[in-house]
C-alpha positions as CSV (number, residue, x, y, z in Angstrom):
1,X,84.8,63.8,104.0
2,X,83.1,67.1,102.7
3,X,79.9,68.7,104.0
4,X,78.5,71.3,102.4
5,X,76.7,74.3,102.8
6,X,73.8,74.9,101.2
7,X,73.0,78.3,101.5
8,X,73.2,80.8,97.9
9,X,74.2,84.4,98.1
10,X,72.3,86.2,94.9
11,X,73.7,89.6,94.3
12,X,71.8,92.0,91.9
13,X,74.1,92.8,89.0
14,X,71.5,95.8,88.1
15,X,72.2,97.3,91.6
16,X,76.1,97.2,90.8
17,X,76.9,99.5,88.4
18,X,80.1,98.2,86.3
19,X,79.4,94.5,88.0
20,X,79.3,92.7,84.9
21,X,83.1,93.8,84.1
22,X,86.3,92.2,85.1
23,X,87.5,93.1,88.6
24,X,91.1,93.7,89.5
25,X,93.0,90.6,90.0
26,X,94.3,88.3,90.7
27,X,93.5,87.9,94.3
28,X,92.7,85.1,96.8
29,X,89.5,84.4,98.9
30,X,89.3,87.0,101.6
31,X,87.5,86.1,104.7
32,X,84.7,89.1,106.0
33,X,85.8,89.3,109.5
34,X,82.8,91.1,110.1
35,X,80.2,89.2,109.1
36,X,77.9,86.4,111.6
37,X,78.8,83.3,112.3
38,X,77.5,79.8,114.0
39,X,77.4,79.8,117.3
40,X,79.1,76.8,119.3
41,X,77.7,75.1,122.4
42,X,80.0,74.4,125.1
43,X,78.5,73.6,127.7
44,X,80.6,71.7,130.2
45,X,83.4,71.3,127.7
46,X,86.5,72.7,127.3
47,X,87.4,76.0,125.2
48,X,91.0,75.1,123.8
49,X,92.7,73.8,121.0
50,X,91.8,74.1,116.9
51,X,90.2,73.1,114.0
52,X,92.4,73.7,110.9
53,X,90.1,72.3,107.2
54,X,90.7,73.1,103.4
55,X,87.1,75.5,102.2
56,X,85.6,75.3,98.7
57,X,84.4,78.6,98.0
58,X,82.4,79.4,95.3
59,X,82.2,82.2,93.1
60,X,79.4,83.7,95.4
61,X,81.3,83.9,98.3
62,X,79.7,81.5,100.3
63,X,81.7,77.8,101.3
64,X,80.6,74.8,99.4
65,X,82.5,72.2,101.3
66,X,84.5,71.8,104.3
67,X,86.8,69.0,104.5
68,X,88.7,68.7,108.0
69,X,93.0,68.0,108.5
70,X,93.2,69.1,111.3
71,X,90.9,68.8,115.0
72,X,92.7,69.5,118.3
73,X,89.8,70.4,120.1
74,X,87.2,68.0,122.0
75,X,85.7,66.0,119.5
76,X,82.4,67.0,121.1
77,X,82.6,70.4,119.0
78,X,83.3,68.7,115.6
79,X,80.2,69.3,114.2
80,X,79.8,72.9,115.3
81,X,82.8,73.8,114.0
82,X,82.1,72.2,110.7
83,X,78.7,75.0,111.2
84,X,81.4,77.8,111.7
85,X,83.2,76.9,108.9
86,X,80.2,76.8,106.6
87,X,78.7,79.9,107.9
88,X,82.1,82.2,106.5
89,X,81.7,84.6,104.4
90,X,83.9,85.7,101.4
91,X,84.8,87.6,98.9
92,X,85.5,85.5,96.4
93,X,88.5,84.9,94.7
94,X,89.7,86.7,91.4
95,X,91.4,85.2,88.7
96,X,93.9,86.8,86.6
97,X,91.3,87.8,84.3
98,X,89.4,89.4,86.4
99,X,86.8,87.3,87.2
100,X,85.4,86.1,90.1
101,X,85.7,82.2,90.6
102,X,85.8,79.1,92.9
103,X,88.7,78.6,95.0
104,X,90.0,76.2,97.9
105,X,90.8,77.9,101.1
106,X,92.7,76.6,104.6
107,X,91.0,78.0,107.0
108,X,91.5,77.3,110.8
109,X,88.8,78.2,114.3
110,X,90.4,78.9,117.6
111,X,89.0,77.6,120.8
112,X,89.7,79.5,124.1
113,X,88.1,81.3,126.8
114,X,88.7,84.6,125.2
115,X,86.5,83.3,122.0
116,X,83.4,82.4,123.9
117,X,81.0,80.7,122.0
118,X,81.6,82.6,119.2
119,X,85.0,81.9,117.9
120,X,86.1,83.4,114.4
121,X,87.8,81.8,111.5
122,X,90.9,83.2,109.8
123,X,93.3,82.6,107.4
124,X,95.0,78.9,108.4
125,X,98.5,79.9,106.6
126,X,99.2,84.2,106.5
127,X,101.0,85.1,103.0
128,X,103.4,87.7,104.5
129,X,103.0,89.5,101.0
130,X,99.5,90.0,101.0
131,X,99.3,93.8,102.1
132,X,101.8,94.8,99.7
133,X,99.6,92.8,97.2
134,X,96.5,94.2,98.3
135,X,98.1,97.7,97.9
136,X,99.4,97.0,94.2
137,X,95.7,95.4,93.7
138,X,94.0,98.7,94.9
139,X,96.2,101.1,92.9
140,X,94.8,99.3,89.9
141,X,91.1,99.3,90.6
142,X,88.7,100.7,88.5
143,X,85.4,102.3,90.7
144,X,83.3,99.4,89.1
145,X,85.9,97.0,90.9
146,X,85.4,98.4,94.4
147,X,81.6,98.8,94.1
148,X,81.4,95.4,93.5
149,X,83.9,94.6,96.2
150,X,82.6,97.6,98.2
151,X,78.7,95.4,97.8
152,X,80.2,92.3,98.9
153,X,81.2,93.3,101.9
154,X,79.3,96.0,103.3
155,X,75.9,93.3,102.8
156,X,77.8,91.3,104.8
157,X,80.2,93.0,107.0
158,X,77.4,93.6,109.7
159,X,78.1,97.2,110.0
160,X,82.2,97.2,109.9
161,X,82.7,97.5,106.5
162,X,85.1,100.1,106.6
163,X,87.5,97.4,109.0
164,X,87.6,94.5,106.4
165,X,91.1,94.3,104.8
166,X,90.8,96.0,101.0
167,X,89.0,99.2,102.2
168,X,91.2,99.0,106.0
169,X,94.4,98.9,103.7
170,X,93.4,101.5,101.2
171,X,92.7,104.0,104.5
172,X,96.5,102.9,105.9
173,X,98.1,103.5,102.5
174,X,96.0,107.2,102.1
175,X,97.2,107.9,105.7
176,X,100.4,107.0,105.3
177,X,100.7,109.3,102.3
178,X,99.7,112.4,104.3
179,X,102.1,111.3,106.5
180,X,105.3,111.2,104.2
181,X,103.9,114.7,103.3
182,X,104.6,115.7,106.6
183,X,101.1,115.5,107.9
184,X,100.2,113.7,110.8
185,X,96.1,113.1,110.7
186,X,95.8,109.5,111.3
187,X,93.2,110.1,114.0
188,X,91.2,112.0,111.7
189,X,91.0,110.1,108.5
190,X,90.2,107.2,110.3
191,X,87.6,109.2,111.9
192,X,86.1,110.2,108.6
193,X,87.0,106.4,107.5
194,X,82.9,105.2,107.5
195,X,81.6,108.1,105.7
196,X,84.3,108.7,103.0
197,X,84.2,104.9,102.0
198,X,79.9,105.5,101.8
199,X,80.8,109.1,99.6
200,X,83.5,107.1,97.5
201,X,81.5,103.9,96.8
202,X,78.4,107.0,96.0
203,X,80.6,108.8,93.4
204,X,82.3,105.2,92.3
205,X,78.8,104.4,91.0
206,X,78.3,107.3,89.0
207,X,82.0,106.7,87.3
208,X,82.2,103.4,87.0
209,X,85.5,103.3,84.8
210,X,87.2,105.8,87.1
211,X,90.3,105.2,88.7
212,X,89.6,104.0,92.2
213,X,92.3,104.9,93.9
214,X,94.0,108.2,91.8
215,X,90.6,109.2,90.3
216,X,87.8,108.9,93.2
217,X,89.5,107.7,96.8
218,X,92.1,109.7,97.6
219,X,90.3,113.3,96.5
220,X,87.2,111.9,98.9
221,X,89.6,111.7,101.8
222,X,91.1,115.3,101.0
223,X,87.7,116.9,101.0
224,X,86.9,114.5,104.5
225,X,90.3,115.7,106.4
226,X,91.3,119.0,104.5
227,X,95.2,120.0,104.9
């Protein structure tokens, strides 16, 4: 059975410059780790086991339904863990034109001490291609694409944008190019991560049909952690 969720995310296209164009795609839903979610109550009840349950996202982001296969935890937390599911946040999927769309997700919720009453929801199956994916996907960005993106998750992120997967692998594939050049300032870009990410998304809007990556990203990070 589904419940849904019946909160709306509205995003401003006017305060997205480039919004209205086709993003870089394909891609699937990816969940913003940062970003708040339900809180359980467990009381006298034991932290362990999972909830595993297929996600309707909608183009917004924000889950539709939740339909359940899978509950290994005391049945007593059912119902909050339905709330977790419905409270995560995404950015939506991308179709292969480019557009952002409605997708079905399998998502799963840990219980165990270590969680608390906060547990976080991840991916229920990991696609052991997905970074190189993501890497391909950035390379081809336009600036409109990641100020979208960049919009998405920062508004939601909670204050760790810069550690949600596109923006965390674009800083691990700039780092590991100053690397093969022989250059070993790992500490420091990631250091100058936040700010560079705020000065690329800055100079992204300005450009919209720039190359992300060649055209805006990677000459931000030279000027953050000069050679």
């Amino acid at each position: 059975m589904f419940s849904t969720a019946r909160a709306v995310l509205t995003i401003s296209l006017l305060s997205l410059p480039g919004a209205a164009l086709a993003q870089a795609g394909p891609s699937e839903a990816q969940i913003i780790a940062g970003a708040p979610t339900a809180k359980i109550n467990v009381g006298a009840k034991k932290l362990a086991g999972q909830m595993v349950a297929t996600l309707r996202v909608g183009e917004d982001g924000r889950v539709r339904d939740v339909a359940v296969t899978e509950n290994t935890a005391e049945s007593g937390f059912e119902a909050s863990l339905v709330k977790v599911m419905q409270s995560t946040r995404f950015r939506p999927a991308i179709d292969a034109n480019g557009q952002p769309v409605e997708s079905s997700v399998d998502v799963k919720v840990e219980l165990r001490p270590s969680t608390g009453a906060l547990p976080k929801p991840v991916a229920a199956k990991s696609d052991p291609q997905l970074t190189e994916k993501e890497k391909a996907r950035i390379r081809m960005m336009k600036c409109s694409d990641f100020v979208w993106e960049w919009k998405i998750i920062e508004d939601e992120a909670d204050g760790k944008a810069a550690t949600e997967f596109m923006p965390r692998i674009a800083i691990a594939m700039y780092a590991a190019m100053r690397t093969e050049a022989g250059e070993y300032v790992d500490a420091k870009v990631w250091k100058a991560s936040s700010k560079a990410l705020e000065e690329s998304a800055e100079r992204c809007g300005e450009t919209p049909n720039a190359p992300f990556w060649d055209g805006v990203f990677k000459t931000v990070f030279d000027e953050a952690v000069p050679k």
